[in-house]
Gaussian input, Z-matrix of N, CA and C with variables (Angstrom, degrees):
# hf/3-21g

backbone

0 1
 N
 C     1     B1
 C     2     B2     1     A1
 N     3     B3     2     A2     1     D1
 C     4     B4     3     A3     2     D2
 C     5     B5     4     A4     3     D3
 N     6     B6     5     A5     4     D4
 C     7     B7     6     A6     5     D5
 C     8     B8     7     A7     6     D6
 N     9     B9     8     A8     7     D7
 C    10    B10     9     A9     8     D8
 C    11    B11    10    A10     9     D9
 N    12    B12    11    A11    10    D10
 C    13    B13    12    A12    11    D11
 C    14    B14    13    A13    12    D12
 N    15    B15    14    A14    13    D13
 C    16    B16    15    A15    14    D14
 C    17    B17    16    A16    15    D15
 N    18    B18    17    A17    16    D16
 C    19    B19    18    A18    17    D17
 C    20    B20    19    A19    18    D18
 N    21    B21    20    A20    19    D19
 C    22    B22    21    A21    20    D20
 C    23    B23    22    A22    21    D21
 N    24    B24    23    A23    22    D22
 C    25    B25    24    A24    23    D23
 C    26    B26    25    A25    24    D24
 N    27    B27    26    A26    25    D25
 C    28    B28    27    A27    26    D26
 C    29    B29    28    A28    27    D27
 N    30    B30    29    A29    28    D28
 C    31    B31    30    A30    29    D29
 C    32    B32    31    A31    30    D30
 N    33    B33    32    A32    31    D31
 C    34    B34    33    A33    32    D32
 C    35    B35    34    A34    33    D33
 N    36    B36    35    A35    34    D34
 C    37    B37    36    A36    35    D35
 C    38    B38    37    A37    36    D36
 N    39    B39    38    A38    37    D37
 C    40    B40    39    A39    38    D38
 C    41    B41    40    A40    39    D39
 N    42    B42    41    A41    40    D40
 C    43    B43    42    A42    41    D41
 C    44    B44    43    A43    42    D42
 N    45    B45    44    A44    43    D43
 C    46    B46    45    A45    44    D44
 C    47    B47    46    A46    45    D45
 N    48    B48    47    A47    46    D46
 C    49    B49    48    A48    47    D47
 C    50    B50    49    A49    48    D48
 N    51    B51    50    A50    49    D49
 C    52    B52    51    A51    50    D50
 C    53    B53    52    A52    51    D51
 N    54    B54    53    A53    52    D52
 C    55    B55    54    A54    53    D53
 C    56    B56    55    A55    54    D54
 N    57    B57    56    A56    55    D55
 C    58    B58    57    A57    56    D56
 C    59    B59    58    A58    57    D57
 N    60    B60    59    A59    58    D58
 C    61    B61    60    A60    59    D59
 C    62    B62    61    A61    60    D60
 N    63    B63    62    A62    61    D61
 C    64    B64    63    A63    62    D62
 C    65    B65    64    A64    63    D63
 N    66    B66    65    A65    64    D64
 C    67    B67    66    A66    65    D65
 C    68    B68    67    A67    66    D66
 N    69    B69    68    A68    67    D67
 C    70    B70    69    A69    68    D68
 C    71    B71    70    A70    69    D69
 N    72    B72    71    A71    70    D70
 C    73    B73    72    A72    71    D71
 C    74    B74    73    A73    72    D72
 N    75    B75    74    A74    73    D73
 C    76    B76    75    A75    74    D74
 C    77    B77    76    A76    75    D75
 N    78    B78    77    A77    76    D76
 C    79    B79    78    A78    77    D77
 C    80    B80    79    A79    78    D78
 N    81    B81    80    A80    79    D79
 C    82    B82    81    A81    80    D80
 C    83    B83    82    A82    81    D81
 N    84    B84    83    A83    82    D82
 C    85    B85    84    A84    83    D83
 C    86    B86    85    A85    84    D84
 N    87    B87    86    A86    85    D85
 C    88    B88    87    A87    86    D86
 C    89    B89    88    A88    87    D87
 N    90    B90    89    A89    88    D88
 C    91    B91    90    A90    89    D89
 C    92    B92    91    A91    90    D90
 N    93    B93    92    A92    91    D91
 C    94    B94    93    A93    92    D92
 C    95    B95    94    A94    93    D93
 N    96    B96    95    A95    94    D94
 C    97    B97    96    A96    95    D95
 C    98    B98    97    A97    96    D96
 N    99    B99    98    A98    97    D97
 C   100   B100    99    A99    98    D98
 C   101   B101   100   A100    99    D99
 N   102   B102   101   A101   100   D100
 C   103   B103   102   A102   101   D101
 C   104   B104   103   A103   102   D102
 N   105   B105   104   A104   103   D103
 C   106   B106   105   A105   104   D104
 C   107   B107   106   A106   105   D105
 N   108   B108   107   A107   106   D106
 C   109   B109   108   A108   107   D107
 C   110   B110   109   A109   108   D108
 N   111   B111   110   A110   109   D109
 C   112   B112   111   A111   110   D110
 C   113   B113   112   A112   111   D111
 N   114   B114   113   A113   112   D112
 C   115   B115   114   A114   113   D113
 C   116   B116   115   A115   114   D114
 N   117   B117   116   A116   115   D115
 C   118   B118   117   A117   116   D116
 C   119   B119   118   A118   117   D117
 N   120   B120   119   A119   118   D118
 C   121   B121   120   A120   119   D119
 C   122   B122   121   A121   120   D120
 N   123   B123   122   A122   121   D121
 C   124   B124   123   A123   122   D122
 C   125   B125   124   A124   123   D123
 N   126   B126   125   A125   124   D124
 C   127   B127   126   A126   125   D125
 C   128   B128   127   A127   126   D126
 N   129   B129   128   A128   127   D127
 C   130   B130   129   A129   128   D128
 C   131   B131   130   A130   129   D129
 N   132   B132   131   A131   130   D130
 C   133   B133   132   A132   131   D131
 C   134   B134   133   A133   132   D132
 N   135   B135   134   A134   133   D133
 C   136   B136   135   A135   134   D134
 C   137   B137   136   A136   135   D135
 N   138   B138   137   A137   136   D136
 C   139   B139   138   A138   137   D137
 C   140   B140   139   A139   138   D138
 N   141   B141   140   A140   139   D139
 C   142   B142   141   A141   140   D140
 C   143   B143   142   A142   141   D141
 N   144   B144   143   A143   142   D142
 C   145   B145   144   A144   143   D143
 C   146   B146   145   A145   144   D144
 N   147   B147   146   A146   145   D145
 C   148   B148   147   A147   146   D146
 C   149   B149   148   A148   147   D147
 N   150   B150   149   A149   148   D148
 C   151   B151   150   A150   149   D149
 C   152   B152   151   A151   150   D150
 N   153   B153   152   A152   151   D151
 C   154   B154   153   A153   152   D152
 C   155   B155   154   A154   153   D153
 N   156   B156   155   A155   154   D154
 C   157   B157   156   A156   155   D155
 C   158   B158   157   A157   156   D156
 N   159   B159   158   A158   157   D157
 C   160   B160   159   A159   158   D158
 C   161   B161   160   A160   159   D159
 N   162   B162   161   A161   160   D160
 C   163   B163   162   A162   161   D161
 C   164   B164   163   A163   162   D162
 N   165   B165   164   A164   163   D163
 C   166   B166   165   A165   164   D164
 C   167   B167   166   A166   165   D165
 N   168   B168   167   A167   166   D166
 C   169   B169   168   A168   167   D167
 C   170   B170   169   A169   168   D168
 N   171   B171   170   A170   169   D169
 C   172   B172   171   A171   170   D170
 C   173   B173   172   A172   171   D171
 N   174   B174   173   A173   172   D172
 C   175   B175   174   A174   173   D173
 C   176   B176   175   A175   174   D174
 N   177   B177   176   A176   175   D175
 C   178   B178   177   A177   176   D176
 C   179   B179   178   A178   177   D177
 N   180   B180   179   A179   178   D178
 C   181   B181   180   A180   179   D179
 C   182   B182   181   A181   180   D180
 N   183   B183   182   A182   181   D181
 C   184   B184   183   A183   182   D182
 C   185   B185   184   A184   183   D183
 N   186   B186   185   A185   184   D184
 C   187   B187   186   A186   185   D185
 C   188   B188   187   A187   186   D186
 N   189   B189   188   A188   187   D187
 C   190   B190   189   A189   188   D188
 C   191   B191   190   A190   189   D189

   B1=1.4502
   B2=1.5254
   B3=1.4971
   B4=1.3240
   B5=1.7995
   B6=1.4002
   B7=0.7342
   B8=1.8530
   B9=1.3413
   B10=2.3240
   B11=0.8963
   B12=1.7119
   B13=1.0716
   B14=1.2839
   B15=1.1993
   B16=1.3277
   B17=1.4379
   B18=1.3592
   B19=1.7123
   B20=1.1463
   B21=1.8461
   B22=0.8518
   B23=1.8153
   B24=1.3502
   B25=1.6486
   B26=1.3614
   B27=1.5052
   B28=1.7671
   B29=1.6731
   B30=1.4144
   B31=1.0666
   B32=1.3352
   B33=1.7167
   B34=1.5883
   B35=1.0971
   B36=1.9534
   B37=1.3883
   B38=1.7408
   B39=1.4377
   B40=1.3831
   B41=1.7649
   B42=1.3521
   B43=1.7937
   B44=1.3055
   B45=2.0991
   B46=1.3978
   B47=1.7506
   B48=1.3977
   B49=1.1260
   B50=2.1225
   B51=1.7323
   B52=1.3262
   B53=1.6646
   B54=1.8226
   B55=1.4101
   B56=2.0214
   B57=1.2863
   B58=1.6310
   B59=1.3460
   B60=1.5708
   B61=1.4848
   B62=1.7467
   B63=1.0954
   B64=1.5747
   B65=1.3079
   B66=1.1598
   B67=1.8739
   B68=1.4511
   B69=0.9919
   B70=2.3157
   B71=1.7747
   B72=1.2330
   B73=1.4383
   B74=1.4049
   B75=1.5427
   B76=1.5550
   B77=1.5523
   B78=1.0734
   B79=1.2904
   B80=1.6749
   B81=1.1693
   B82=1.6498
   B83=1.2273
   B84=1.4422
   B85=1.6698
   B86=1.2180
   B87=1.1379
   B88=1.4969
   B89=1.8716
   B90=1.5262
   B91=1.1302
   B92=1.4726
   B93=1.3276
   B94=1.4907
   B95=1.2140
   B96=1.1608
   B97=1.6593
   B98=1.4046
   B99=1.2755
   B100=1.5043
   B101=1.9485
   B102=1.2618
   B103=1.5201
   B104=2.0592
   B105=0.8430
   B106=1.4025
   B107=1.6972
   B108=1.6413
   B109=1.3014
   B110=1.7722
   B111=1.2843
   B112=1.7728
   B113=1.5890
   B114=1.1219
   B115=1.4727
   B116=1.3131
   B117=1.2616
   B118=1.0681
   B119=1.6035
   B120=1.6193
   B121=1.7814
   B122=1.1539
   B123=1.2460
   B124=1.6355
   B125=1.8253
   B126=1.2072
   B127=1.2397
   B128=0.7654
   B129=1.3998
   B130=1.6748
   B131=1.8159
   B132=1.2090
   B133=1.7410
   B134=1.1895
   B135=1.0641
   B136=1.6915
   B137=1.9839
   B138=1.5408
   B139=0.5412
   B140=1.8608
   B141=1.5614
   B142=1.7391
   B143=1.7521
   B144=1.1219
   B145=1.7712
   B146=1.7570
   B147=1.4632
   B148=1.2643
   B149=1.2990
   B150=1.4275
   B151=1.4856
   B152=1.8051
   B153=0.8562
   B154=1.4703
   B155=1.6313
   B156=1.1462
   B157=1.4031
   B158=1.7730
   B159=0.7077
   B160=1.7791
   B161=1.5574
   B162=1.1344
   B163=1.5708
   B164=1.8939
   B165=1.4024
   B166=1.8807
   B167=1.1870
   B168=1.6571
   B169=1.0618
   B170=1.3919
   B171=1.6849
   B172=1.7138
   B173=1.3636
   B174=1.0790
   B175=1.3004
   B176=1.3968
   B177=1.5552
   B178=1.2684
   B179=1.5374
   B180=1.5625
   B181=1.3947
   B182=2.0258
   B183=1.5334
   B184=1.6788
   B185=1.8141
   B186=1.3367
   B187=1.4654
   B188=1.7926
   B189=1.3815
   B190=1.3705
   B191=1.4562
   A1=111.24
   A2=124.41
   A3=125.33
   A4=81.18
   A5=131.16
   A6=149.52
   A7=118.39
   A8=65.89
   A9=90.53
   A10=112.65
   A11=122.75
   A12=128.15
   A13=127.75
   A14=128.99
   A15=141.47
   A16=117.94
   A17=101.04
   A18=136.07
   A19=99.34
   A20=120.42
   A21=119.74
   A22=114.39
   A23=103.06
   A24=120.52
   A25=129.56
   A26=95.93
   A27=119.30
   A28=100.64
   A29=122.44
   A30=126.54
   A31=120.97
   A32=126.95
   A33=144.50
   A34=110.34
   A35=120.47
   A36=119.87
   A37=115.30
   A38=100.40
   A39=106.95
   A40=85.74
   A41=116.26
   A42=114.98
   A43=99.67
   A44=117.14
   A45=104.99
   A46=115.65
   A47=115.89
   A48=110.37
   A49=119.06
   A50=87.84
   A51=97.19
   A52=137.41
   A53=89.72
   A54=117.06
   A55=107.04
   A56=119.75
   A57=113.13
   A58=123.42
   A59=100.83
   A60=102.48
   A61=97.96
   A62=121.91
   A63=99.72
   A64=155.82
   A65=84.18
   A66=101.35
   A67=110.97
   A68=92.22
   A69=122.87
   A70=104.77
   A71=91.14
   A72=114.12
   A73=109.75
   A74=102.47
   A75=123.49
   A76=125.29
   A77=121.11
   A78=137.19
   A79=116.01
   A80=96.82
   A81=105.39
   A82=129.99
   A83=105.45
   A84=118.13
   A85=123.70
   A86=117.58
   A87=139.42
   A88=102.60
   A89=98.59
   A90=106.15
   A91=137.52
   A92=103.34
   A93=123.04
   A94=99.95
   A95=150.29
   A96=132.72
   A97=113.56
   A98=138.82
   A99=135.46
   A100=85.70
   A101=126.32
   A102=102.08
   A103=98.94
   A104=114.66
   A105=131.21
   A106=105.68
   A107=98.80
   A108=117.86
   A109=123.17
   A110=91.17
   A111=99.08
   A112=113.88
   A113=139.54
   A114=151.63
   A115=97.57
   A116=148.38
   A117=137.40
   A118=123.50
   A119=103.92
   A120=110.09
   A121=103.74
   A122=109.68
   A123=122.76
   A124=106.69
   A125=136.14
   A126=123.79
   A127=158.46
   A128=111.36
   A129=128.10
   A130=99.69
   A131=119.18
   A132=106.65
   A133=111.73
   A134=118.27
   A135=109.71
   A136=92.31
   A137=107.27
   A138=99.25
   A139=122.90
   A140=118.76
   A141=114.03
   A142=82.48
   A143=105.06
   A144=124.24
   A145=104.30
   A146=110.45
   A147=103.82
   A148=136.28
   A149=96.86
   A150=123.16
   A151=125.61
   A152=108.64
   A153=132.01
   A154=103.16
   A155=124.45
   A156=127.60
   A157=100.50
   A158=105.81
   A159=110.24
   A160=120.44
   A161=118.55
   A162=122.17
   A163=117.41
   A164=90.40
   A165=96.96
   A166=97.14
   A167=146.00
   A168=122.95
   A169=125.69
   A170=100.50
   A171=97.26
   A172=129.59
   A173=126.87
   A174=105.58
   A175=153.44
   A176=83.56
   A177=111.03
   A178=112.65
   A179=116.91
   A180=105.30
   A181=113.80
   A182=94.97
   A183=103.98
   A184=101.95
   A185=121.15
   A186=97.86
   A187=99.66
   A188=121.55
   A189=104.85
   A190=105.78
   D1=-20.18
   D2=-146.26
   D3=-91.99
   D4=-44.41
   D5=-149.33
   D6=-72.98
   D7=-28.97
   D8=177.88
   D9=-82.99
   D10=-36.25
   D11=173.50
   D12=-88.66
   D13=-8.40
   D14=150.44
   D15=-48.00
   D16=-55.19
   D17=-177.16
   D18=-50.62
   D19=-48.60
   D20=-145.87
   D21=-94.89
   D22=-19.54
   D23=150.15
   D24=-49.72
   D25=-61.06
   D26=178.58
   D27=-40.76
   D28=-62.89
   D29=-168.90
   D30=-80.05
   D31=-7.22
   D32=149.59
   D33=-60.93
   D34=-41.65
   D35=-175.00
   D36=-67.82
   D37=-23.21
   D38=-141.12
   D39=-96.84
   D40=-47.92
   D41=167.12
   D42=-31.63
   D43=-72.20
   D44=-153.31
   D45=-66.97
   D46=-11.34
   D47=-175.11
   D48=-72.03
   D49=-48.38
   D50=155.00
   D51=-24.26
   D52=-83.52
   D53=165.14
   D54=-35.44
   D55=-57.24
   D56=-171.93
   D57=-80.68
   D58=10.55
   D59=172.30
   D60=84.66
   D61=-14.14
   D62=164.33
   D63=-27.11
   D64=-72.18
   D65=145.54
   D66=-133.92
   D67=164.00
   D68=177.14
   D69=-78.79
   D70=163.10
   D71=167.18
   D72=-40.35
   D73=-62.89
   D74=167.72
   D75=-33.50
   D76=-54.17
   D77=177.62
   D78=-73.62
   D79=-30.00
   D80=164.80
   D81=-6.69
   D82=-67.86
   D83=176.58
   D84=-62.49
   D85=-49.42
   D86=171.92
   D87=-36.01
   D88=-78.03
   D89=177.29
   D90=-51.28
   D91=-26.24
   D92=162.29
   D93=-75.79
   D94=-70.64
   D95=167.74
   D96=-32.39
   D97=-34.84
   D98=-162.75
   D99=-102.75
   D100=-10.41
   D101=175.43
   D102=-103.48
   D103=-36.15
   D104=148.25
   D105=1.64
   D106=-79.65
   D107=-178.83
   D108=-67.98
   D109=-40.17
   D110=159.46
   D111=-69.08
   D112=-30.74
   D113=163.69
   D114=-55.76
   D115=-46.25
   D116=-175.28
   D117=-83.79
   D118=-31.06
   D119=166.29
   D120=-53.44
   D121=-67.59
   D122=-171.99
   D123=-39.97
   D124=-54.95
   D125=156.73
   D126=-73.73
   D127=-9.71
   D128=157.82
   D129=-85.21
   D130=3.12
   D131=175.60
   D132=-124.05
   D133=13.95
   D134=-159.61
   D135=-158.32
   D136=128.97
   D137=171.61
   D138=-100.62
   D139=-131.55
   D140=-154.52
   D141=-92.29
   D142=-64.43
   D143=178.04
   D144=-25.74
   D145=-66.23
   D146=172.18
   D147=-28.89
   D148=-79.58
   D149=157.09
   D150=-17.35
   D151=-69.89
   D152=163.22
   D153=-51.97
   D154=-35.86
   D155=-179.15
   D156=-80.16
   D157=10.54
   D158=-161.51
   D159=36.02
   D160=31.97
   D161=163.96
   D162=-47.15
   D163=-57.38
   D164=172.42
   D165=-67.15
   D166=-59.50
   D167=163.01
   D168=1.78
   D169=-92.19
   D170=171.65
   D171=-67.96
   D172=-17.91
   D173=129.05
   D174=26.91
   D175=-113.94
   D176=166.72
   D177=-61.03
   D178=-37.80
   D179=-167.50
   D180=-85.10
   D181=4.23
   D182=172.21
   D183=-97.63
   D184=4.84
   D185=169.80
   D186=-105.43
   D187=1.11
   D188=170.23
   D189=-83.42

């Protein structure tokens, strides 16, 4: 479960980044490698309880 929901950020982050002109089509990959690697802190540091607590939530919503 921890894992879907991770997934399921990564790919919220990656719309809004799109969507604001952040990065391009082009840049895509890149950035998916650099969220990739944040996908993986986030689960080796955080456990299910957290998560569910929306901590990665905010988080995530302090790097926009």
């Amino acid at each position: 479960m921890k894992n879907n929901i991770i997934k399921a950020y990564a790919v919220e982050a990656m719309n809004y980044l799109l969507n604001m002109g952040i990065i391009t089509t082009d840049e895509r990959e890149l950035a998916m490698t650099s969220l990739a690697l944040e996908i993986d802190f986030l689960l080796k540091n955080f456990n299910e309880e957290e998560i569910l607590e929306s901590k990665v939530y905010k988080s995530l919503e302090l790097i926009r």
